[in-house]
C-alpha positions, 0 to 999 in steps of 0.5 A: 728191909730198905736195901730189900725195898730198894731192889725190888723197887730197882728190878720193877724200873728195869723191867719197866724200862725194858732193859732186857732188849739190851740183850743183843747188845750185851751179847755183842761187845765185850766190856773192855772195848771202849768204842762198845763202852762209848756205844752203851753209854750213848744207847742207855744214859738217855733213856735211863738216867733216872737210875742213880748209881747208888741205888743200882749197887743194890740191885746186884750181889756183893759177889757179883760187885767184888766180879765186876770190880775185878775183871780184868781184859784178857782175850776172852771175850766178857759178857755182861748179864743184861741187868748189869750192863746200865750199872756197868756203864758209871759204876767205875767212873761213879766209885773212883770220882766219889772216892776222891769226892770224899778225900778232897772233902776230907782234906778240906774239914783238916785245914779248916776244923781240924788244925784250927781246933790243935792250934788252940788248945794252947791259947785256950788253956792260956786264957783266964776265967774260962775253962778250956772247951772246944769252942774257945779253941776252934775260935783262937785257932781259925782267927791266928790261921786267918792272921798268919795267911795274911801276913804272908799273902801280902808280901807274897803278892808284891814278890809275884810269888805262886800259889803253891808257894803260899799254900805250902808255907801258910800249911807248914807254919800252921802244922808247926803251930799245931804241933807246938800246941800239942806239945805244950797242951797235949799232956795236960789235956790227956791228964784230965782225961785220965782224971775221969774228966770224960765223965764229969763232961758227960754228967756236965752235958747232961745237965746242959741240955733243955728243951730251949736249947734244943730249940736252938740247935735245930733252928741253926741246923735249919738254917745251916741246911737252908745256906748249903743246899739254897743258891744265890747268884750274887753279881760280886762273885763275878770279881771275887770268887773268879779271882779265886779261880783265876789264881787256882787255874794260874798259881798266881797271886793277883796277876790276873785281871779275872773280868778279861784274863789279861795281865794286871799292868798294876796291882789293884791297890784296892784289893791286894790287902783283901787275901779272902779269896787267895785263901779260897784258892789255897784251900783248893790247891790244899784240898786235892783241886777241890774247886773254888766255887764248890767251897766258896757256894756248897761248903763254907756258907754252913761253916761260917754260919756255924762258927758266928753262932759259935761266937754267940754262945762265947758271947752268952757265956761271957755276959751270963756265966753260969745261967744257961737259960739266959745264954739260950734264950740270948741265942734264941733272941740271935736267932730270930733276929738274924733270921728277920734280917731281910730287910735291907739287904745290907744287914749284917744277918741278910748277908751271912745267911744270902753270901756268907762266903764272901769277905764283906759278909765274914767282916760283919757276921764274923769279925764284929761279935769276934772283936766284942767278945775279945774287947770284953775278955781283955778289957774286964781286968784280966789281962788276958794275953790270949785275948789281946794277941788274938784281938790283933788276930781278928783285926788282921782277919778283917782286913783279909776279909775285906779292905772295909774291915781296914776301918770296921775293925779299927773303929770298934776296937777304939771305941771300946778301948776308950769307954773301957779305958775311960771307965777302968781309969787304965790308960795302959789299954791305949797301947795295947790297943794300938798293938792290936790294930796295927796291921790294919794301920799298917794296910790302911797306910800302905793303900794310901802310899800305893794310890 
C-alpha cells in the first residue's frame, strides 16, 4: 500500500508539475547525446528538484527500470516517455554513487566494529571472572587497534613515511590479530554454539530485558540520533579534521601545515604524538575514499557514544555482578548526568555529545572510565593479564587521542595503583603499572627532548 501510495502521490506531482510539456523535448533528442543529456538537466533540476530519485523508482515499473538500465547507444534513435525523462536525468548517476555510498559504508563498520569485535574473542576468553560477551570483546579489540596505530604512526611520522604506507601496515597487522584470534578462540566459541548455548543466550535475554532497560536504550538511541544527525561547528576542526584531509588529500604524515598548505619547516612537536586524525585519514584511505570530514561529523559521533555507554554497562557489570536493576539504574543515573552536562562546556559529557570526533573529547568520555574499569579488573586480586596488557592499550590510545591524554592516563592510573596497592599491601602493582604506562612516559619524555 505505501509504494501504491507513493506513486500516485508521484503521478499527482508530475501532473502538477506539468511534465508533459516536456513532450518536445523527449521527442527531440536522443537519451544518449550528452549535450541533450546536459540541456535536460539544466531544463528540469531547477524547476523539479523536490522529485527525489528514490521516490520517482516507484513511479515506474520494474520492466521499465530493468529497459532504462539496459539501454545501450546505438544508431537508433531513443525516445524517452515524457514521465521518465526527470527520472532519467539522475537515475544512473543516483544508483552507481549510492552503490559505492554503501560499500564505503560498508568498509568503514569492517575496520572499525567488525575486526575490532574478531580481535578480541581471544582476550575476551583470556580474561578471568567474566564470561566471554560481545561487549567485552569490541572493547579489548578497538583499544589494542587504537594501540597498534600509534605505535606505528609515530615512527612513521619521523621517517616521512605515506599514508598509504600506514594504513596498509596498521590493516595487515590487525588482520593478523584477527586471524589469530580466530584461530585460538573460533573453536571453542563454535563449540559452545553447538552445545546449544544459542539457546540458553536467548532464554538468558529474555530474562535480561525490563522495562528500566528499555528506558536505557531508547535514551541512548535518542542520544545516538540526536549526535548523527545535529551539526556542531567547532573552531578546532579547522586544525584537527583539516590535518585529517590535508594528510588524506597529500598521503603524507604531518608534512603539511593544514592552516596554509605549506610545508612544516619542523614537525609540530606538540602534535605528532596525537595520531587521532591520521587515523581518521587512514580510515578514509581504508573505506574507498570516504571523506574525512563525513567520518569525522556524520559516523564516528554515534560510534563513540555507543561504545562509552558500552564502557558503562562494563562498568555496572563489574560493581554489580549479577543484580541487573542496579546496573540499569547505574546507566540510567549516566544517562541523565551525561545529558545535563551542559554546564560548562568543559565537561567531559558536554564534549562527547557537542564533539565526540575530536581526540579531547575520546580522552575524557572514553579513555577514563576504559582506564577505571581495567584498574578494577587488574587490581581486584585476579591477576588478570588481559586486563594489564589492555590498561597499556588505553593508556597508548590516550595518548593517540590527544597529547593531554600523555598525563590524563598516567595520573589516574597512579592513583589508582597506590590506593589499591596500598590497600592490598601488593607493592608488585608498581611495575606493572609503570608497564602499563610506558609509552605515555615514553611520548612525555620524547616531547621534552623534542622542544
Amino acid at each position: 500500500m505505501i509504494f501504491f501510495h507513493t506513486r500516485f502521490k508521484i503521478l499527482i506531482l508530475l501532473w502538477f508539475f506539468k511534465l508533459q510539456n516536456l513532450k518536445i523535448l523527449s521527442s527531440t533528442y536522443e537519451v544518449h547525446s550528452r549535450k541533450r543529456h546536459e540541456l535536460l538537466i539544466s531544463y528540469i533540476v531547477p524547476k523539479y528538484r523536490l522529485l527525489s530519485n528514490i521516490t520517482l523508482m516507484f513511479a515506474i515499473s520494474a520492466e521499465e527500470w530493468y529497459n532504462l538500465l539496459n539501454m545501450k547507444p546505438d544508431n537508433d534513435s531513443t525516445y524517452l516517455p515524457d514521465r521518465h525523462v526527470a527520472f532519467l536525468i539522475h537515475c544512473r548517476d543516483f544508483t552507481e554513487n549510492y552503490i559505492m555510498a554503501i560499500l564505503k559504508l560498508c568498509l568503514f563498520l569492517l575496520w572499525v566494529v567488525l575486526l575490532p569485535l574478531l580481535i578480541g574473542f581471544f582476550w575476551s576468553e583470556k580474561s578471568h571472572g567474566t564470561p566471554v560477551s560481545l561487549l567485552l570483546s569490541f572493547f579489548y579489540g578497538i583499544f589494542l587497534e587504537l594501540a597498534l596505530f600509534e605505535i606505528l604512526a609515530v615512527p612513521m611520522v619521523f621517517l616521512k613515511c605515506s599514508l598509504v604506507q600506514l594504513s596498509l601496515v596498521w590493516l595487515i597487522l590487525s588482520l593478523a590479530f584477527a586471524v589469530f584470534s580466530l584461530c585460538k578462540s573460533g573453536p571453542s566459541l563454535f563449540g559452545r554454539l553447538k552445545a546449544g548455548n544459542g539457546k540458553r543466550f536467548a532464554a538468558n535475554l529474555r530474562k535480561r530485558v525490563s522495562p528500566l532497560l528499555i528506558v536505557v536504550i531508547v535514551c541512548v538511541l535518542l542520544q545516538v540520533v540526536f549526535v548523527t544527525f545535529s551539526s556542531h561547528i567547532d573552531d578546532d576542526d579547522a586544525f584537527y579534521v583539516a590535518t585529517a584531509v590535508t594528510a588524506r588529500e597529500t598521503n603524507t604524515l604531518m608534512q603539511y601545515n593544514p592552516f596554509t598548505g605549506n610545508l612544516y619547516k619542523s614537525l609540530p612537536a606538540r602534535y605528532i604524538f596525537a595520531a587521532w586524525p591520521l587515523f581518521l585519514a587512514a580510515l578514509s584511505t581504508l573505506s574507498g575514499g570516504l571523506h574525512p570530514t563525513l567520518i569525522a561529523h556524520l559516523l564516528l559521533p554515534g560510534l563513540v557514544l555507543l561504545f562509552a555507554y558500552g564502557i558503562y554497562a562494563l562498568i555496572a557489570r563489574e560493581l554489580f555482578p549479577g543484580e541487573y536493576q542496579k546496573q540499569d539504574l547505574f546507566l540510567l543515573i549516566i544517562i541523565l548526568v551525561l545529558s545535563f552536562s551542559g554546564f560548562s562546556v568543559y565537561s567531559s559529557g558536554t564534549f562527547l555529545l557537542i564533539r565526540g570526533w575530536q581526540g579531547k573529547a575520546l580522552v575524557a568520555g572514553i579513555t577514563q572510565p576504559a582506564l577505571f574499569y581495567l584498574c578494577r579488573r587488574a587490581m581486584i586480586g585476579r591477576d588478570d593479564f588481559a586486563a594489564w596488557f589492555h590498561l597499556f592499550c588505553a593508556v597508548t590510545s590516550a595518548c593517540m587521542f590527544s597529547s593531554m591524554g600523555v598525563v590524563l592516563a598516567t595520573v589516574p592510573v597512579g592513583v589508582y595503583t597506590l590506593i589499591y596497592m596500598l590497600g592490598q599491601k601488593r607493592w608488585r602493582y608498581l611495575p606493572c603499572a609503570a608497564l602499563s604506562c610506558s609509552s605515555a612516559i615514553i611520548c612525555g619524555i620524547a616531547y621534552l627532548l623534542i622542544t
